[in-house]
ROSESE-548261 format. One record per residue (C-alpha): x, y, z; residue number from 1. Coordinates in steps of 0.25 Angstrom, whole numbers. Example, Ala and Ser with C-alpha at 12.3 -4.5 7.8 and 13.67 -1.06 7.14 Angstrom:
BEGIN
+-------+-------+-------+-----+
!    px !    py !    pz ! num !
+-------+-------+-------+-----+
!    49 !   -18 !    31 !   1 !
!    55 !    -4 !    29 !   2 !
+-------+-------+-------+-----+
END
This chain:
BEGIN
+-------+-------+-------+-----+
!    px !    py !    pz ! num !
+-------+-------+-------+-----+
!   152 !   167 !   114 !   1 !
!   146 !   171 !   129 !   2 !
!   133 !   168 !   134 !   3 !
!   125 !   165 !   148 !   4 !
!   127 !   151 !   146 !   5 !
!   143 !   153 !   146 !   6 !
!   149 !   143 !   156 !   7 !
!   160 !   152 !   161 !   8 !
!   147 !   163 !   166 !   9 !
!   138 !   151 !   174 !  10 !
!   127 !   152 !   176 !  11 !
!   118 !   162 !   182 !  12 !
!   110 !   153 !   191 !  13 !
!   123 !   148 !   195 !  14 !
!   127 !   148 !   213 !  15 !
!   133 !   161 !   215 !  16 !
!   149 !   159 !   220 !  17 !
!   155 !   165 !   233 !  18 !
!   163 !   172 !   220 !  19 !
!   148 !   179 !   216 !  20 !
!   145 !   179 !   231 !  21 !
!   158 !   188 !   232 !  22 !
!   157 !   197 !   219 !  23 !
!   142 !   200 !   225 !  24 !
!   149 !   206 !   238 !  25 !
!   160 !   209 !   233 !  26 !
!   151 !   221 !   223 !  27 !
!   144 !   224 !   236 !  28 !
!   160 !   228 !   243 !  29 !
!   163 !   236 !   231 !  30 !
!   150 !   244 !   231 !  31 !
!   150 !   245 !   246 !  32 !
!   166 !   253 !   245 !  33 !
!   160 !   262 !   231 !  34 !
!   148 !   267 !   239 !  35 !
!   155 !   267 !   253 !  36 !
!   168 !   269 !   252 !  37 !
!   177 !   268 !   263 !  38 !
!   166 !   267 !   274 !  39 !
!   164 !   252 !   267 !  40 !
!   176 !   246 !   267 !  41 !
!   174 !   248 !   284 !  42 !
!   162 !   238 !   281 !  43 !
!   168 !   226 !   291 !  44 !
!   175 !   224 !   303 !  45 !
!   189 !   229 !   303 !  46 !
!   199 !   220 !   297 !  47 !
!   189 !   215 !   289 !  48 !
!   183 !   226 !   281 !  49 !
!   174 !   223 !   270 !  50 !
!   183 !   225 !   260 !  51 !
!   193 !   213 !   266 !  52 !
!   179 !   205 !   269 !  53 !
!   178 !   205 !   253 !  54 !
!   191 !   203 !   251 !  55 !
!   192 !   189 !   258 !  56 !
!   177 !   185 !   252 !  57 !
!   185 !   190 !   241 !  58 !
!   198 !   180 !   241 !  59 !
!   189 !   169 !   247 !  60 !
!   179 !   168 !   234 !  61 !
!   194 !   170 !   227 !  62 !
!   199 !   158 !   234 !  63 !
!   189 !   149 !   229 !  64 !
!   188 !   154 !   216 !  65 !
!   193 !   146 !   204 !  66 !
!   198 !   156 !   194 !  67 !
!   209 !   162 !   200 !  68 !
!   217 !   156 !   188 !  69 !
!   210 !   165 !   179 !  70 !
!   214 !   178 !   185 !  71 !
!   229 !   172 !   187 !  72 !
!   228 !   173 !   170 !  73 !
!   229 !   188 !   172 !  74 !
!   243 !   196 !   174 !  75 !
!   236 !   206 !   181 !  76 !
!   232 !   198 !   191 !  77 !
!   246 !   192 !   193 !  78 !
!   251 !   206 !   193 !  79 !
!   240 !   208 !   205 !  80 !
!   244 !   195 !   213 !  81 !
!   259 !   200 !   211 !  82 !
!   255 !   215 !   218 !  83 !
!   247 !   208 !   228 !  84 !
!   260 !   197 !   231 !  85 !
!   269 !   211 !   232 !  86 !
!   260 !   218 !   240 !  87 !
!   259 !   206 !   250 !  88 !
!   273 !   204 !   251 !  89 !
!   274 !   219 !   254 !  90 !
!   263 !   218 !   266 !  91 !
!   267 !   205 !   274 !  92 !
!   279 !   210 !   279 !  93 !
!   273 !   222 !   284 !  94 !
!   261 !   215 !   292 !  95 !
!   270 !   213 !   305 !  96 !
!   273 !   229 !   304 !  97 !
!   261 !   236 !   301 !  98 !
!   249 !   227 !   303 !  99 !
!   235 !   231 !   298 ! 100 !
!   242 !   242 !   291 ! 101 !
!   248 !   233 !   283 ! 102 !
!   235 !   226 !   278 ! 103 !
!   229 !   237 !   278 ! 104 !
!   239 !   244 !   267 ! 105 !
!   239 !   230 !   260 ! 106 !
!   224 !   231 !   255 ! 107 !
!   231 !   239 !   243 ! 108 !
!   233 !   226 !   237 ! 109 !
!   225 !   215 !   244 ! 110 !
!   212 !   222 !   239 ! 111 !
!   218 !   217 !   225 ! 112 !
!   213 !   204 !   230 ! 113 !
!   199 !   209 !   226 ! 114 !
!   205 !   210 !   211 ! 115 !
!   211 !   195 !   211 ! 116 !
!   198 !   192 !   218 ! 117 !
!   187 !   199 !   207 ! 118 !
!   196 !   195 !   198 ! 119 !
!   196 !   180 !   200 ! 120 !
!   180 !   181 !   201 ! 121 !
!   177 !   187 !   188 ! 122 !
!   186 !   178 !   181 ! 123 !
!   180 !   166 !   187 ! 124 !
!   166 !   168 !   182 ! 125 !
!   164 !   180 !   171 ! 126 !
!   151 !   180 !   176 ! 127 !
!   155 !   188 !   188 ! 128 !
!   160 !   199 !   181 ! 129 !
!   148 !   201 !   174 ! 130 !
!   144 !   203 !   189 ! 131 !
!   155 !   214 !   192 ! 132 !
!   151 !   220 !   181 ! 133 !
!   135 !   222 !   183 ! 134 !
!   140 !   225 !   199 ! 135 !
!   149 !   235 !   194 ! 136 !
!   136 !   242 !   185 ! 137 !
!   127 !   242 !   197 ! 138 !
!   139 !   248 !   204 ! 139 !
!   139 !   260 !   195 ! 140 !
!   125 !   264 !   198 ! 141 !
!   124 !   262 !   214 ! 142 !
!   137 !   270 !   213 ! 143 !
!   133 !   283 !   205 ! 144 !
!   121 !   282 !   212 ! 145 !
!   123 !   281 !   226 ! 146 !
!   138 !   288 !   229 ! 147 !
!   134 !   303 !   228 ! 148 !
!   125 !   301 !   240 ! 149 !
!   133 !   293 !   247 ! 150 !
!   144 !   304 !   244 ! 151 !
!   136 !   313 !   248 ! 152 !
!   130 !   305 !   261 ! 153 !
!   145 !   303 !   265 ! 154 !
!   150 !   318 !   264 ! 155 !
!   135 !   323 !   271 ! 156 !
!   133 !   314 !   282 ! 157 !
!   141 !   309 !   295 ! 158 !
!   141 !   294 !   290 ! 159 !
!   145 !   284 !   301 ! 160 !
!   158 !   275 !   301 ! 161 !
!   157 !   259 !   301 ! 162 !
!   161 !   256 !   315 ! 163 !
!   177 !   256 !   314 ! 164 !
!   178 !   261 !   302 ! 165 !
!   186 !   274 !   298 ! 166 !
!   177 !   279 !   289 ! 167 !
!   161 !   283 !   285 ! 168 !
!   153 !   273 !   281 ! 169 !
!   152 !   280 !   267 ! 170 !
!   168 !   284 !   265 ! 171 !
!   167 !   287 !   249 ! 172 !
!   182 !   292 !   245 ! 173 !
!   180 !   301 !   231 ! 174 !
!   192 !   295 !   225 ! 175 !
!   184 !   280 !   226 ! 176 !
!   171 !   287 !   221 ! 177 !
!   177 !   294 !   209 ! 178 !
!   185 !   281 !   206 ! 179 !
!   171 !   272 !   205 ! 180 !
!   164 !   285 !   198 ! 181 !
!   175 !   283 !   186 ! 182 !
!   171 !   267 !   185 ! 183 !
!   157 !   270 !   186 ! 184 !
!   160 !   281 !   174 ! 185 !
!   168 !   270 !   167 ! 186 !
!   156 !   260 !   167 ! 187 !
!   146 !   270 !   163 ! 188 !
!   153 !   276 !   152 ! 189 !
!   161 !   263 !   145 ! 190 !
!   153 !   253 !   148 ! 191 !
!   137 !   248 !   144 ! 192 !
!   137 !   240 !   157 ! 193 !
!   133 !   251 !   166 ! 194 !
!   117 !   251 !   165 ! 195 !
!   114 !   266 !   171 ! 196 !
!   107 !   277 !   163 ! 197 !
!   118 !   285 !   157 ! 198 !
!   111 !   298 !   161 ! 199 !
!   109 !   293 !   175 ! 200 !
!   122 !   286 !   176 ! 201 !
!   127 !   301 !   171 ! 202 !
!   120 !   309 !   180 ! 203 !
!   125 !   300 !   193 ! 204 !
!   139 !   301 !   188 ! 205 !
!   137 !   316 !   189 ! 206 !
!   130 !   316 !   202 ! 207 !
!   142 !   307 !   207 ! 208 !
!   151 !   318 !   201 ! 209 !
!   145 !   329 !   209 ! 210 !
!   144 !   323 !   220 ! 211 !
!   158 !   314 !   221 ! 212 !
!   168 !   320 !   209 ! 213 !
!   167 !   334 !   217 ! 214 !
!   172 !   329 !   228 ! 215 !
!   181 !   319 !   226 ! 216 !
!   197 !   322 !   229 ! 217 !
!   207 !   322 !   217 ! 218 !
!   210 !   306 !   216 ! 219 !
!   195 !   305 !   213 ! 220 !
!   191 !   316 !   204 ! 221 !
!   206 !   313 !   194 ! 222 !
!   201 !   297 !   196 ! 223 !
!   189 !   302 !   189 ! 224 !
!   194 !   311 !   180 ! 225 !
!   203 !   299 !   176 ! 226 !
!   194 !   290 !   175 ! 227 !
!   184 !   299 !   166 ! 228 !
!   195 !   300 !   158 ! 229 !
!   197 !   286 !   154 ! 230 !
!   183 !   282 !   153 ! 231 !
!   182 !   297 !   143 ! 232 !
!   194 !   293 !   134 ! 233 !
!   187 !   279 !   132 ! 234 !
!   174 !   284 !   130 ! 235 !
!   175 !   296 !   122 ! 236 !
!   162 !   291 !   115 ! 237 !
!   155 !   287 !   126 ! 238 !
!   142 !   297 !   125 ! 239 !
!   143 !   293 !   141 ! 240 !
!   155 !   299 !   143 ! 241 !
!   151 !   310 !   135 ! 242 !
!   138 !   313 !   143 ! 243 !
!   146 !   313 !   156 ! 244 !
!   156 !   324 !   151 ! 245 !
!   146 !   332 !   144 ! 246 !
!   137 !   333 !   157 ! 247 !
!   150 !   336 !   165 ! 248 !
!   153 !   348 !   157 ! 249 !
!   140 !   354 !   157 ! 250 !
!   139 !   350 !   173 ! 251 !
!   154 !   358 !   173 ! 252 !
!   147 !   369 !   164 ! 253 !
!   136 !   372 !   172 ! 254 !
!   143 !   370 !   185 ! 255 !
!   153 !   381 !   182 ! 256 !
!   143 !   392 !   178 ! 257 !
!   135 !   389 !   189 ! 258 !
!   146 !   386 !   202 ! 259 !
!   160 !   384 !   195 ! 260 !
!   166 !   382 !   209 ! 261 !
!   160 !   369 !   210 ! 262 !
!   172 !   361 !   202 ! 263 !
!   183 !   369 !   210 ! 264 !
!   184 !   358 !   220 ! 265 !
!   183 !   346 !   210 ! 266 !
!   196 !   357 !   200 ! 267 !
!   204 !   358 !   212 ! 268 !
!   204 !   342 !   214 ! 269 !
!   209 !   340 !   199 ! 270 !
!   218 !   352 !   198 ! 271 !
!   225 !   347 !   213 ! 272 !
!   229 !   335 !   206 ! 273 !
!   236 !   341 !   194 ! 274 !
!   241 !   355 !   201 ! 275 !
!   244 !   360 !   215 ! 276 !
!   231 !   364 !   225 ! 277 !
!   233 !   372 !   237 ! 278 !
!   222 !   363 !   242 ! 279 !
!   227 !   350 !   238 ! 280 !
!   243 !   353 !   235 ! 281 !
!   246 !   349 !   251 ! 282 !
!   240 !   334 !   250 ! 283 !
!   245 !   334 !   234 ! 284 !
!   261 !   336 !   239 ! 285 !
!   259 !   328 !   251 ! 286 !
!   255 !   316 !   243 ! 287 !
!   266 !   318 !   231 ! 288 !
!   278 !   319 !   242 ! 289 !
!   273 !   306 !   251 ! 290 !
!   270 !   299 !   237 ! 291 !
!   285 !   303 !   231 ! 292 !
!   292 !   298 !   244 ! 293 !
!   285 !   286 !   244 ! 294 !
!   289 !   282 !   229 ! 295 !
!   304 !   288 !   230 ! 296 !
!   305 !   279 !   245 ! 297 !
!   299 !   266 !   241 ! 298 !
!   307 !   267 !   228 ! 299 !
!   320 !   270 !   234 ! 300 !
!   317 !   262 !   250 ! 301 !
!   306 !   253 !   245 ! 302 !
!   307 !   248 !   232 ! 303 !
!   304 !   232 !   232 ! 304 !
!   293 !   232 !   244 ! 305 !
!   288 !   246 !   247 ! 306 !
!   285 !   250 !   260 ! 307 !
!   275 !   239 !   263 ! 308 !
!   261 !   235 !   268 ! 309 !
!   258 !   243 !   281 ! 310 !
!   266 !   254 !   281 ! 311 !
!   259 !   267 !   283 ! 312 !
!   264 !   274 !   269 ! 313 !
!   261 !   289 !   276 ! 314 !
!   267 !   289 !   289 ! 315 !
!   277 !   278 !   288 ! 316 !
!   285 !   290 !   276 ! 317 !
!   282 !   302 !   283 ! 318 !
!   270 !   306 !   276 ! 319 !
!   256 !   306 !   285 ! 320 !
!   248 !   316 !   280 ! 321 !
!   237 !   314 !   289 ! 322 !
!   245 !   311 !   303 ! 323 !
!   243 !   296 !   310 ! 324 !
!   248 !   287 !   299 ! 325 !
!   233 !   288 !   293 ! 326 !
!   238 !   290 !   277 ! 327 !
!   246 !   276 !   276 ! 328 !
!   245 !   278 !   260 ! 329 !
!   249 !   289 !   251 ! 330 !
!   235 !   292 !   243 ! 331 !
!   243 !   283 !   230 ! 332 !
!   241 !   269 !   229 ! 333 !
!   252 !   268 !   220 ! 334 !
!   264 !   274 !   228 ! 335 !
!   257 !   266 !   240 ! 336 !
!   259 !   253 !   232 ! 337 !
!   274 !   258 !   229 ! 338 !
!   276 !   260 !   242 ! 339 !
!   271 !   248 !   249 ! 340 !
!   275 !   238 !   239 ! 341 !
!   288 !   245 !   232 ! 342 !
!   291 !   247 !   217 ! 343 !
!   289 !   234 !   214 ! 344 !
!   274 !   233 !   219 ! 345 !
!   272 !   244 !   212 ! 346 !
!   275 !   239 !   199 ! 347 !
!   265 !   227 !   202 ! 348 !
!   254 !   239 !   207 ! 349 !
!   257 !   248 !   193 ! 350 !
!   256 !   234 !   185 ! 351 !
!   244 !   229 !   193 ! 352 !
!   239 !   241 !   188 ! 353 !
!   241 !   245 !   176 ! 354 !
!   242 !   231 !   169 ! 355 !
!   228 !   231 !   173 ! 356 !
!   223 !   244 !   167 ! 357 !
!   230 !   240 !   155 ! 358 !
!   223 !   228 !   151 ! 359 !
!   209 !   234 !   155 ! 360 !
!   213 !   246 !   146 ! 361 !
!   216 !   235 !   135 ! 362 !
!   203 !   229 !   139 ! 363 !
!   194 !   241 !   138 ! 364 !
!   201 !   245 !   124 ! 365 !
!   199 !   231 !   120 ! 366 !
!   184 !   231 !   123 ! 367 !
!   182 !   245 !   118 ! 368 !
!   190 !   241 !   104 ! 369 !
!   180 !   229 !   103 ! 370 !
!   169 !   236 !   106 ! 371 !
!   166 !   228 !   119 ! 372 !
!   159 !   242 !   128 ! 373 !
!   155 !   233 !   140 ! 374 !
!   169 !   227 !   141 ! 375 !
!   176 !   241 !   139 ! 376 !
!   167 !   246 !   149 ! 377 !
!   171 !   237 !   160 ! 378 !
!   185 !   238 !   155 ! 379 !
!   186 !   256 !   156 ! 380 !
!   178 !   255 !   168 ! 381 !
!   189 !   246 !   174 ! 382 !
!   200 !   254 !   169 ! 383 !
!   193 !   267 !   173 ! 384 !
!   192 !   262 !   187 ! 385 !
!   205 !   260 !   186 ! 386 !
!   210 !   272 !   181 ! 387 !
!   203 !   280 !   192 ! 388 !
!   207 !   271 !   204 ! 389 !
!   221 !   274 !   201 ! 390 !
!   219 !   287 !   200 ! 391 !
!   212 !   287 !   214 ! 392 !
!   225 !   277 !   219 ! 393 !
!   234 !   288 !   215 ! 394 !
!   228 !   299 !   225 ! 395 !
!   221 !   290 !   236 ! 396 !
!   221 !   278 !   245 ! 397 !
!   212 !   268 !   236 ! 398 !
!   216 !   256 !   234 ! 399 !
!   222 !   253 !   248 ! 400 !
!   208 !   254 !   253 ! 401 !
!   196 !   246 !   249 ! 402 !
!   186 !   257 !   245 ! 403 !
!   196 !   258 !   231 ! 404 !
!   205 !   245 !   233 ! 405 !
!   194 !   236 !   230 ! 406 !
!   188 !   242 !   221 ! 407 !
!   200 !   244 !   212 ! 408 !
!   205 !   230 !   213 ! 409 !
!   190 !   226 !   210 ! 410 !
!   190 !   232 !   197 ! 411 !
!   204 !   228 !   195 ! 412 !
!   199 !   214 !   198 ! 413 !
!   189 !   215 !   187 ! 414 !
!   196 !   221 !   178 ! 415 !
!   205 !   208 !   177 ! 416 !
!   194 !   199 !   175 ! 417 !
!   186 !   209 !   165 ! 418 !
!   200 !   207 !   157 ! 419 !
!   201 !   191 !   159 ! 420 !
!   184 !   190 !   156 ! 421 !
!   183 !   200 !   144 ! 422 !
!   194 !   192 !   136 ! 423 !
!   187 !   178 !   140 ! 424 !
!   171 !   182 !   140 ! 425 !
!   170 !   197 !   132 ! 426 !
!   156 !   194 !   130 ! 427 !
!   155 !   194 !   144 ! 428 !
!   148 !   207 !   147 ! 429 !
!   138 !   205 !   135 ! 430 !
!   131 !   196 !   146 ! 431 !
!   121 !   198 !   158 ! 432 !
!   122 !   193 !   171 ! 433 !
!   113 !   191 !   182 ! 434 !
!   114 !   203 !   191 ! 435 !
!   112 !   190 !   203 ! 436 !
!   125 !   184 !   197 ! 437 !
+-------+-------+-------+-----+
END
């Protein structure tokens, strides 16, 4: 039986750690790139970036920590050290060659440090994820409630660059928009965590619509549509999930008698993922021709080791769509992790991947068998999340930046511990924390 005066939780009048210290800025980081997007991750002096800034925080509160040994009890995070070993044996030899280009393109796998390092935390004290999950809730609301306007500021308004940075200082990209919208949705809808008034929480989440989903490119509006899909099929019951498809088909309704060419832009975007578009057939053929040679190449020239950490993936094959070397990945994550790291990499990326989304699934199904709603909320949201940054990989370059690196590895990161914590303490969530802790 769990209770406050559980030895494994502390106390809460208990020193804060450099961990706690950590997880407090480490929320702050993760907010900054939601709200900001690329703009944040100039935050810094070049190399050191605020995203790498966390990063060695990150490994230094790693370093001192204790309970290392009890994320090593996971297969998952042996199948993580094993894709990070790979990776680094494929990005080494390259340094000599291609220089910062090669760091640069190896951020695809050292931002996992950020899921080892979450990981580690949580496990380490239980209490902590109590914490994620409270931050994760205040999230939710400043997010709903600040992105249209600053979607709206930086589309309206000539907004300054950080000095040296290559981009404004608010640089939202739709698909990393649409990919938090779908958790958010995920929360909301399968979870009692999320203390929002489900009639404001409903008419923010159509105000983001408006403002985001219409403009938002393919990657983001199918990431969505997959991700409303999951969170439909496992809530079927929900009245949540009923409310928000009810108010959308009256919305649709009422918009087609009144203006009917209003969607046309957001039906093209779906359609031009399934069919050709005049529009969009020119970048769609481009992309499927550089993404066939890359797979049939590193299959039959570079199976074992890829082509490596550095080398510019557009140019280098003949395909620079934009001129200058500029595109050095393929808009696919996963053909990039094939082609830098060969088959075998990618074997270790498909099991990285999917061995995780398999045992949250288990999880959720678990905790929604049982009747445990908060822990099957946190599980669906995480698979949710999931689901949808996939589907953003797939089209776009996400998680070799931070803006969707980090973020992804952070929820994979607490994913692992959710499974480790929810078999040891499943009374966990019935608990309150102080908001200070």
């Amino acid at each position: 039986m769990l209770n406050k005066t559980s030895i494994f939780l502390k106390s809460d009048t208990e020193k804060s750690t450099i961990a706690d210290k950590f997880l407090h800025w480490y929320s702050w980081v993760l907010l900054g790139y939601a709200l900001f997007g690329r703009g944040f991750s100039y935050v810094g002096v070049a190399p050191a970036y605020i995203g790498e800034i966390t990063l060695v925080f990150g490994l230094f509160t790693l370093s001192i920590n204790k309970s290392i040994p009890k994320l090593l009890k996971l297969p998952q995070a042996w199948l993580l050290i094993t894709f990070m070993v790979w990776c680094c044996l494929n990005t080494i030899p390259y340094f000599p060659i291609y220089g910062l280009d090669c760091i640069r393109d190896a951020a695809l796998w050292y931002y996992i440090f950020f899921a080892l390092i979450v990981a580690t935390l949580l496990l380490g004290k239980p209490q902590r994820f109590l914490f994620m999950v409270n931050q994760y809730e205040r999230f939710c609301k400043i997010f709903v409630i600040l992105i249209p306007f600053l979607w709206l500021i930086s589309r309206t308004i000539p907004l300054p660059s950080l000095p040296g940075a290559g981009a404004r200082i608010i640089g939202l990209k739709p698909a990393d928009t649409m990919t938090h919208l779908s958790g958010i949705t995920a929360f909301f809808v399968g979870s009692s965590l999320l203390d929002f008034q489900p009639l404001l929480f409903t008419f923010m989440f159509f105000v983001n619509l408006g403002v985001v989903a219409l403009n938002a490119n393919r990657s983001g509006t199918l990431a969505f549509l997959n991700a409303f899909l999951i969170v439909g099929l496992a809530k079927y019951k929900s009245s949540k999930i009923w409310r928000i498809v009810t108010i959308t088909i009256l919305i649709i309704l009422l918009v087609v008698i009144i203006n009917p060419e209003i969607f046309q832009p957001l039906i093209n975007k779906v359609l031009s993922i399934f069919i050709d578009n005049n529009d969009r057939q020119g970048s769609k053929e481009y992309r499927l021709e550089w993404w066939t040679y890359l797979i049939k190449s590193t299959i039959s020239e570079h199976f074992w080791t890829g082509r490596g950490f550095g080398f510019n993936l557009g140019a280098g094959t003949g395909f620079d769509p934009v001129g200058g070397g500029i595109v050095r990945s393929p808009h696919n994550g996963h053909i990039t992790v094939l082609s830098r790291t060969g088959v075998p990499g990618f074997v270790l990326w498909l099991l990285v991947q999917l061995s995780w989304a398999g045992s949250i699934l288990a999880k959720y199904l678990q905790c929604r068998k049982k009747g445990q709603t908060k822990w099957a909320g946190i599980f669906l949201t995480l698979l949710t999340y999931w689901v949808a940054s996939m589907t953003v990989t797939s089209f776009e370059v996400i998680i070799e930046g931070p803006t969707g690196g980090i973020w992804l590895w952070t929820m994979y990161g607490i994913g692992l511990a959710a499974m480790q914590i929810y078999k040891r303490y499943p009374q966990l969530l019935n608990m309150e924390i102080d908001s200070g802790q």
